[in-house]
C-alpha positions as CSV (number, residue, x, y, z in Angstrom):
1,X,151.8,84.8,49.5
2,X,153.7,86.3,52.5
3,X,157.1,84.7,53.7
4,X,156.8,82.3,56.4
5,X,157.8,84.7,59.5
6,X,155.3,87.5,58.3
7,X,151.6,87.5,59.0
8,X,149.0,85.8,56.9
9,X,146.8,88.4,55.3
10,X,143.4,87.6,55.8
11,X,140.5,88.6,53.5
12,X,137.0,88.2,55.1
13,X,133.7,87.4,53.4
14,X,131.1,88.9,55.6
15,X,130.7,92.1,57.3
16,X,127.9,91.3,60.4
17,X,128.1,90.8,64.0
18,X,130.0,87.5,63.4
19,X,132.7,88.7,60.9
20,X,133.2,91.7,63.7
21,X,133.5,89.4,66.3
22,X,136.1,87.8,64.4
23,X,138.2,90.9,63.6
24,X,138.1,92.2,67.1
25,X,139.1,88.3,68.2
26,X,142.5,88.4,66.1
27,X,143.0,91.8,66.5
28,X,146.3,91.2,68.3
29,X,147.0,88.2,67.3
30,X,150.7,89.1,65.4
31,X,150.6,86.2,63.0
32,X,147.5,87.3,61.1
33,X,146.0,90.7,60.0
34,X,143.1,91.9,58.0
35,X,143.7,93.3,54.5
36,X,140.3,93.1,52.8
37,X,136.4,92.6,53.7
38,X,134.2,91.7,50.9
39,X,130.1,92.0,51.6
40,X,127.1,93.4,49.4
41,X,125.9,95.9,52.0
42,X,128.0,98.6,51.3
43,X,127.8,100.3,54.4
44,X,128.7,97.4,56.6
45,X,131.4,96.8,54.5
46,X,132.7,100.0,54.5
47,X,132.4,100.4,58.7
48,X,134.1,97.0,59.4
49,X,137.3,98.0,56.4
50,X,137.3,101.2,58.2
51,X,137.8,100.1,61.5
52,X,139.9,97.3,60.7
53,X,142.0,99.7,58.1
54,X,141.7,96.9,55.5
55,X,140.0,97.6,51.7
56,X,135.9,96.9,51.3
57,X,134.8,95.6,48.3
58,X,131.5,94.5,47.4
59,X,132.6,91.6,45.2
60,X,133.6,88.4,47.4
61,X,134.9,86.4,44.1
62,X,137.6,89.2,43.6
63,X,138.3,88.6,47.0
64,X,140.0,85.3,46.6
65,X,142.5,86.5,44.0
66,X,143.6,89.7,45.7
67,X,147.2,89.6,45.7
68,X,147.5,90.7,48.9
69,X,144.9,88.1,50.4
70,X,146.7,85.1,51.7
71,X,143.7,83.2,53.3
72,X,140.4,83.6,53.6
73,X,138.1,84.1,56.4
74,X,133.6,82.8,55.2
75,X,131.8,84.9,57.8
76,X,128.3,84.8,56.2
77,X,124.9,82.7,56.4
78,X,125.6,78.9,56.6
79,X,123.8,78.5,53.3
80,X,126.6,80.3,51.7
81,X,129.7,78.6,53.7
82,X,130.4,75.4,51.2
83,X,130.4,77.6,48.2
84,X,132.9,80.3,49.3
85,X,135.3,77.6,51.0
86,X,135.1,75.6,47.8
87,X,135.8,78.9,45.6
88,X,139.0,80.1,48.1
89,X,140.3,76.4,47.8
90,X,140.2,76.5,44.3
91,X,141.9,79.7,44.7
92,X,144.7,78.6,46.3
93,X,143.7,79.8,49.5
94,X,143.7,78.8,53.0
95,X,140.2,79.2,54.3
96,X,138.7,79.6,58.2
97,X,135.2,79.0,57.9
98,X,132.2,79.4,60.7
99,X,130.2,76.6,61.8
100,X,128.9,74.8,60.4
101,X,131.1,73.7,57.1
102,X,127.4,73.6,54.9
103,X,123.9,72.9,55.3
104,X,123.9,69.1,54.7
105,X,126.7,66.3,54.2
106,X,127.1,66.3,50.2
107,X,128.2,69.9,50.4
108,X,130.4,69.1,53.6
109,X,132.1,66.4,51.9
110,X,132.8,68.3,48.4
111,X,134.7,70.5,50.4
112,X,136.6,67.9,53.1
113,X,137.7,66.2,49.7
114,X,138.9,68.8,47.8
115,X,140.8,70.4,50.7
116,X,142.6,66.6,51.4
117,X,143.3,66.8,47.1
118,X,144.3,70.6,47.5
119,X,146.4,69.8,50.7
120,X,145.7,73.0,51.8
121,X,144.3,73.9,55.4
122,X,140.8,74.5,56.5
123,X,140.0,75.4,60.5
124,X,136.2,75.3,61.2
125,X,135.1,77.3,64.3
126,X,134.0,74.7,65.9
127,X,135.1,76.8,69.6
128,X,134.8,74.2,72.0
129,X,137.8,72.1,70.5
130,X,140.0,74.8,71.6
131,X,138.7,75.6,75.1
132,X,140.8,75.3,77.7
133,X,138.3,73.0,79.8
134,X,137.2,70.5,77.0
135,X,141.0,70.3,76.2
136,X,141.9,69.2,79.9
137,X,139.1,67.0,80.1
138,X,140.5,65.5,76.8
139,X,143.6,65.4,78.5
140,X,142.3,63.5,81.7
141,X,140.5,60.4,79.7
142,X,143.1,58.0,79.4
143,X,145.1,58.7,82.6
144,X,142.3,59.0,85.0
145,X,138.4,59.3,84.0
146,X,138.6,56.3,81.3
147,X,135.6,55.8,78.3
148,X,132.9,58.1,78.5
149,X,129.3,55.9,78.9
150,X,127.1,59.0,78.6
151,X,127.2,62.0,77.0
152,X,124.5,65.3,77.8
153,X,124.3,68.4,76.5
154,X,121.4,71.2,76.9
155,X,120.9,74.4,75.8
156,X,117.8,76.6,77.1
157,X,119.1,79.4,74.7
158,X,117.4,82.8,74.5
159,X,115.4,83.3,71.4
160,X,115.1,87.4,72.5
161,X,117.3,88.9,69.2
162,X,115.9,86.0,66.6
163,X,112.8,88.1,65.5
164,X,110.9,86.0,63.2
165,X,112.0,87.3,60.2
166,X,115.8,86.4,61.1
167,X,117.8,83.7,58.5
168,X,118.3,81.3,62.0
169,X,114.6,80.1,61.6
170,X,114.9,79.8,57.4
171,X,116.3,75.9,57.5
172,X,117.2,76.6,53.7
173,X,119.3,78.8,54.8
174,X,120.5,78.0,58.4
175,X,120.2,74.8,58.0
176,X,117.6,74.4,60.8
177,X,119.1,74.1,64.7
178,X,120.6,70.5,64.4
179,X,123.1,72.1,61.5
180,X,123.3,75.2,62.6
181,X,123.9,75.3,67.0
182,X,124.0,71.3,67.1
183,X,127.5,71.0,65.4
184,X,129.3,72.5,67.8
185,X,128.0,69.5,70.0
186,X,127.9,66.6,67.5
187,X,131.8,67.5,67.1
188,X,132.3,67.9,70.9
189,X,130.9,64.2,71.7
190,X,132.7,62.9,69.0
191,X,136.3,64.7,70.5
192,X,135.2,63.7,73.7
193,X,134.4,59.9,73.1
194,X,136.6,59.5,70.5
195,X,134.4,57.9,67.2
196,X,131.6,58.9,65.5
197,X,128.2,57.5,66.0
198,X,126.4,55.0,63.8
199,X,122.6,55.9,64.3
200,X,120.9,58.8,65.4
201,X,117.6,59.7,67.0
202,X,116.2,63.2,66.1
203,X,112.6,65.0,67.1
204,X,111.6,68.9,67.1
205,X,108.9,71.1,68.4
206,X,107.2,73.7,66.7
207,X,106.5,76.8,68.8
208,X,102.6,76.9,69.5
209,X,100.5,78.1,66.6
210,X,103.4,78.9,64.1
211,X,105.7,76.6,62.4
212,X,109.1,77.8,64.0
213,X,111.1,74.7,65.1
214,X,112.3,76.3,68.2
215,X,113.2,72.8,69.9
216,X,115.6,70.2,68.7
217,X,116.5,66.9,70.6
218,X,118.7,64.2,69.2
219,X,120.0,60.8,70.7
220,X,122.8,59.1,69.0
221,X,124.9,55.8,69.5
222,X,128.2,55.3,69.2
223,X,130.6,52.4,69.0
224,X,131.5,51.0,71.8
225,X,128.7,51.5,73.4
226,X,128.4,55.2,74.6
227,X,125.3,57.0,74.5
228,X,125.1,61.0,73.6
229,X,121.8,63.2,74.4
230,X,121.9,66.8,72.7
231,X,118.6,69.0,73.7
232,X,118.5,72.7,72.1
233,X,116.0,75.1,72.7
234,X,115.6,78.4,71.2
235,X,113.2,79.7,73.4
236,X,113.7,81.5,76.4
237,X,114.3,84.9,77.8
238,X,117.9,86.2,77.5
239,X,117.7,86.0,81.5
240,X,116.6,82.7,81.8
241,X,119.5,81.1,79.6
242,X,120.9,77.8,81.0
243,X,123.4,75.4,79.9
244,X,125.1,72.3,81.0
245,X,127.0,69.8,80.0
246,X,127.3,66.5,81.4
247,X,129.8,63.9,80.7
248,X,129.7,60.3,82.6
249,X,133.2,58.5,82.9
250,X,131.1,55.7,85.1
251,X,133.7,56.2,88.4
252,X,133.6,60.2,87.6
253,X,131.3,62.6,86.3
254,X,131.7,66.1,84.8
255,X,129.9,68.5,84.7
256,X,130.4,72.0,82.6
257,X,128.5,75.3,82.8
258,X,128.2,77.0,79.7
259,X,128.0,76.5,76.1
260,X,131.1,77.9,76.3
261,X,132.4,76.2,79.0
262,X,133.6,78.7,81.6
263,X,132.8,76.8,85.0
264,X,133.7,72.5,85.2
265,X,133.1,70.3,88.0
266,X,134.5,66.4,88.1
267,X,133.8,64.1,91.0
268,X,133.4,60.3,91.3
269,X,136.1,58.1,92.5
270,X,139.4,56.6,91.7
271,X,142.8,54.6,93.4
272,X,146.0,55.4,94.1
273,X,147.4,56.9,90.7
274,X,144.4,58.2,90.3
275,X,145.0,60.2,93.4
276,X,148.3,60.8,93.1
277,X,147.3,62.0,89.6
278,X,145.2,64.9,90.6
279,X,146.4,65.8,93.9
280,X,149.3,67.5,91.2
281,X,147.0,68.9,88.8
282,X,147.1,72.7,90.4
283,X,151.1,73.5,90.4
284,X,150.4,72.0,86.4
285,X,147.4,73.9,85.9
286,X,148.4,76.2,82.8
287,X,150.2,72.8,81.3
288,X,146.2,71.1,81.7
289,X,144.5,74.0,80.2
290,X,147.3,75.0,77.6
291,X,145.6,75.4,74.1
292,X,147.8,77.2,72.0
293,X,147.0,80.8,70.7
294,X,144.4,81.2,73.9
295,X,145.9,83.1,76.4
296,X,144.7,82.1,80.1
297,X,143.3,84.4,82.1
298,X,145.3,85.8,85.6
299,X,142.5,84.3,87.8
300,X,141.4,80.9,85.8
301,X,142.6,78.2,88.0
302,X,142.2,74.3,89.1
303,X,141.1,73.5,92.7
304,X,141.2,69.9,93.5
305,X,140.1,68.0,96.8
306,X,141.2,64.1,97.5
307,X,139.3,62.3,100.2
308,X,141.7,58.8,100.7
309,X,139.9,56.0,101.7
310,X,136.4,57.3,101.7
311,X,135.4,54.1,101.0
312,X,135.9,50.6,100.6
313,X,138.7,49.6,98.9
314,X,136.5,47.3,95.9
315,X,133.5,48.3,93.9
316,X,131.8,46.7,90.8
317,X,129.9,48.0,88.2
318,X,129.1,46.8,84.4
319,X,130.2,43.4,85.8
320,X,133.2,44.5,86.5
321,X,135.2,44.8,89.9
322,X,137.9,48.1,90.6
323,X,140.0,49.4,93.5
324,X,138.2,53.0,94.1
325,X,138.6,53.9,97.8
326,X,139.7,57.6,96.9
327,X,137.2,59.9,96.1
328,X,138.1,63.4,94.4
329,X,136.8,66.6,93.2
330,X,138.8,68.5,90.2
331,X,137.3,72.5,90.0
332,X,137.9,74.1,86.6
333,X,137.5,78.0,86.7
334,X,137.9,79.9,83.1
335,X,136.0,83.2,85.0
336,X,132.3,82.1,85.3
337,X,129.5,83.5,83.4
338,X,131.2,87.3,83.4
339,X,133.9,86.2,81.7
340,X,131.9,83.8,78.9
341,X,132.8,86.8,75.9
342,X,136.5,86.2,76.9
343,X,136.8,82.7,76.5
344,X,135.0,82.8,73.4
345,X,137.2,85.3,71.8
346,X,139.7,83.4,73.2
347,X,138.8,80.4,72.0
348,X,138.1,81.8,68.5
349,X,141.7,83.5,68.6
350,X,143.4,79.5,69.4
351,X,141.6,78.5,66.0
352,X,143.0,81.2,63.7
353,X,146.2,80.3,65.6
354,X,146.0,76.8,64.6
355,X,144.9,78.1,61.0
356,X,148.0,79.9,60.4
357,X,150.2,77.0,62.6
358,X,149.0,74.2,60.5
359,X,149.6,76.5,57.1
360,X,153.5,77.2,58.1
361,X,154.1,73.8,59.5
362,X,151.6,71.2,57.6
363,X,150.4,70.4,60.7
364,X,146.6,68.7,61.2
365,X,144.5,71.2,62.6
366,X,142.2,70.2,65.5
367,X,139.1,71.6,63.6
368,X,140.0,70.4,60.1
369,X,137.6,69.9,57.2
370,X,137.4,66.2,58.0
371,X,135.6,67.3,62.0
372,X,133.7,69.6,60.2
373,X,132.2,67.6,57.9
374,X,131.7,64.5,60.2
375,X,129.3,67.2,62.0
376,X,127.1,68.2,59.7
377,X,126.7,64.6,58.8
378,X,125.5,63.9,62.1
379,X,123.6,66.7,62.6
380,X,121.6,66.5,59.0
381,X,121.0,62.6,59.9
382,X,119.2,63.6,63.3
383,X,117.6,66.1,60.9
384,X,116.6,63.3,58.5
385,X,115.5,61.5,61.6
386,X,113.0,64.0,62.5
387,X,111.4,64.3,59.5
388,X,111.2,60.5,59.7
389,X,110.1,59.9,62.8
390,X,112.6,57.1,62.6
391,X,116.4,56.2,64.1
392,X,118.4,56.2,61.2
393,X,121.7,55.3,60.3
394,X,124.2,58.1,60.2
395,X,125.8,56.6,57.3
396,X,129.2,56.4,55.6
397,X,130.6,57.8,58.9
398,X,129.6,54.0,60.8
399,X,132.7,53.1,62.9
400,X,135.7,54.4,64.8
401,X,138.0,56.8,63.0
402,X,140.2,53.6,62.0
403,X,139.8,52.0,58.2
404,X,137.1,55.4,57.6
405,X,137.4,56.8,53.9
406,X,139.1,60.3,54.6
407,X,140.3,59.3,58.0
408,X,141.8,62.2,60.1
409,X,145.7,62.0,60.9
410,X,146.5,61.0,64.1
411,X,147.4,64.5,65.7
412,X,151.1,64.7,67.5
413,X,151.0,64.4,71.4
414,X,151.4,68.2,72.9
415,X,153.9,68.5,76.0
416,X,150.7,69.2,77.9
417,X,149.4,66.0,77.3
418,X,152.2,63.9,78.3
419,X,152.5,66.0,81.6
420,X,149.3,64.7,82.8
421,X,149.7,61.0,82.1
């Protein structure tokens, strides 16, 4: 093991488009670099070592005792994800792992529990808790939006490079779409809302005359109240791609472009803090948007506009009366569309940061084993569901994160937090 001020050797399992993506998204991060690449195809193995300057082997096991492999990076299949994390934990090994942590929740959970009994960290990619708009929206809850009531998410994703024959439509081995795209937003409306829901709702479509699931819904309830809507489709032109994501405070509503968000729109209504609040989000916009190891881009910015007294002073709603005379809009601007790559390397960059952060320090990462497991249990219960044709409990996950088996650590407050409240 390297000493605490040099950088964490990384060995990667995998050698595809993802594992490149990866490489090229650390690149220049100083606190990591890439000394081995394990994969069977010998010629993808030997072009990623080779451009990457790091030793290919064709052996993944040997990978996790390499003496100068610090922590391990899975990069392969989701079939294949809860084995190799379990085998690099037992290894002694730190371990950042792609979505999603395994194919269904036993696996998940073997390896959330052995990481909490091996007390060492695991970061799944799960992107969207490090993006700079999701953060600041995270940020915004308690001081000014309050309790989400609804959460939306759809995906009209292109289908155009997921030929028939590709592993994505192979649920043994993807997992199917709930498990394998649906994490990301199962563990999004859980960050967002702040428990994990007790029942789910799930239904497919099969594309017409095959038996491709190419169209995955899911409803699910959580405590509290709030309701969350995830619609995925794999099915469109690459042209005709469209995303959004909807999230209903009650007095304000977001909405975010992308699924990685690059574009964010709030506007609703609020009083006089609430005013106050926002008209001095701009001069603190790189304190909002701070996510550490993601680096902000020159023209990514917050525009706000407050209207005072744009309407009556009173309203009701739920039964329940509030002073919301102010209404305000809050623009969040990562680049747009051209710049979606960016933020996602980005993104991808802030959770190897927080991989090698919470390794030096003991810190909780914000993508830990526990998040990633509380996903795919989610997601394989609105799989269960579907196959059901039933709502169905999610299971040992019922409840807020308070008195939960494996409970997640309360994280500590970042300066960029406080600054907003």
């Amino acid at each position: 093991m390297t000493g605490a001020s040099a950088p964490l050797r990384l060995g990667i399992v995998g050698a595809g488009g993802f594992a490149t993506f990866v490489a090229g998204a650390v690149r220049d991060l100083a606190s990591v670099r890439v000394t081995a690449v394990a994969d069977a195809d010998r010629t993808r193995v030997d072009r990623l070592a080779g451009v990457l300057s790091a030793r290919p082997s064709a052996d993944w096991r040997a990978l996790l005792t390499d003496d100068e492999v610090d922590a391990v990076v899975v990069a392969t299949p989701p079939a294949t994800h809860a084995e190799i994390a379990l085998a690099a934990l037992r290894a002694g090994r730190p371990v950042f792992c792609e979505k999603p942590l395994a194919t269904d929740e036993a696996d998940a959970a073997a390896v959330r529990d052995l990481a909490a009994r091996s007390g060492l960290v695991l970061v799944v990619d799960h992107v969207l808790r490090y993006n700079p708009i999701l953060r600041a929206i995270e940020r915004l809850r308690d001081p000014l939006l309050g309790p989400v009531q609804r959460f939306a998410f759809e995906n009209d994703a292109s289908d155009e490079d997921l030929g028939p024959e590709h592993w994505f439509w192979d649920e043994r081995v993807s997992g199917g779409i709930f498990v394998e795209h649906g994490v990301h937003f199962f563990d999004a409306a859980y960050a967002l809302i702040g428990n994990v829901p007790d029942t789910v709702q799930g239904m497919v479509a099969r594309r017409p005359g095959t038996e491709i699931v190419d169209l995955a819904v899911a409803t699910s309830h959580h405590p509290g109240g709030a309701l969350a809507t995830f619609a995925h489709g794999f099915s469109h032109a690459g042209r005709c791609e469209r995303q959004l994501m909807r999230i209903d405070f009650g007095a304000v509503e977001a909405r975010v472009s992308g699924w990685i968000p690059v574009h964010a729109v709030l506007e609703g209504w609020t009083d006089e803090r609430g005013a106050a609040l926002v008209d001095g989000l701009p001069v603190r916009a790189a304190q909002l948007l701070a996510v550490d190891g993601y680096r902000l881009g020159i023209r990514d910015r917050i525009h706000v506009t407050v209207d005072r007294n744009a309407g009556s002073e009173m309203a009701r709603a739920r039964g329940l009366e509030r002073r919301l005379p102010h209404r305000i809009r809050i623009v969040i601007h990562l680049g747009g569309e051209q710049a979606k790559q960016r933020v996602y390397a980005e993104s991808v960059r802030a959770a190897m940061n927080d991989l090698v952060t919470c390794t030096r320090t003991g810190a909780t990462p914000a993508a830990g084993a526990y998040e990633g497991w509380t996903a795919v249990a989610v997601a394989s219960a609105a799989r269960r569901s579907a196959r059901q044709r039933r709502t169905v409990d999610v299971g040992p996950l019922t409840g807020s994160l308070t008195g939960l088996p494996h409970q997640r650590p309360s994280a500590t407050v970042s300066p960029a937090e406080e600054s907003v409240k």
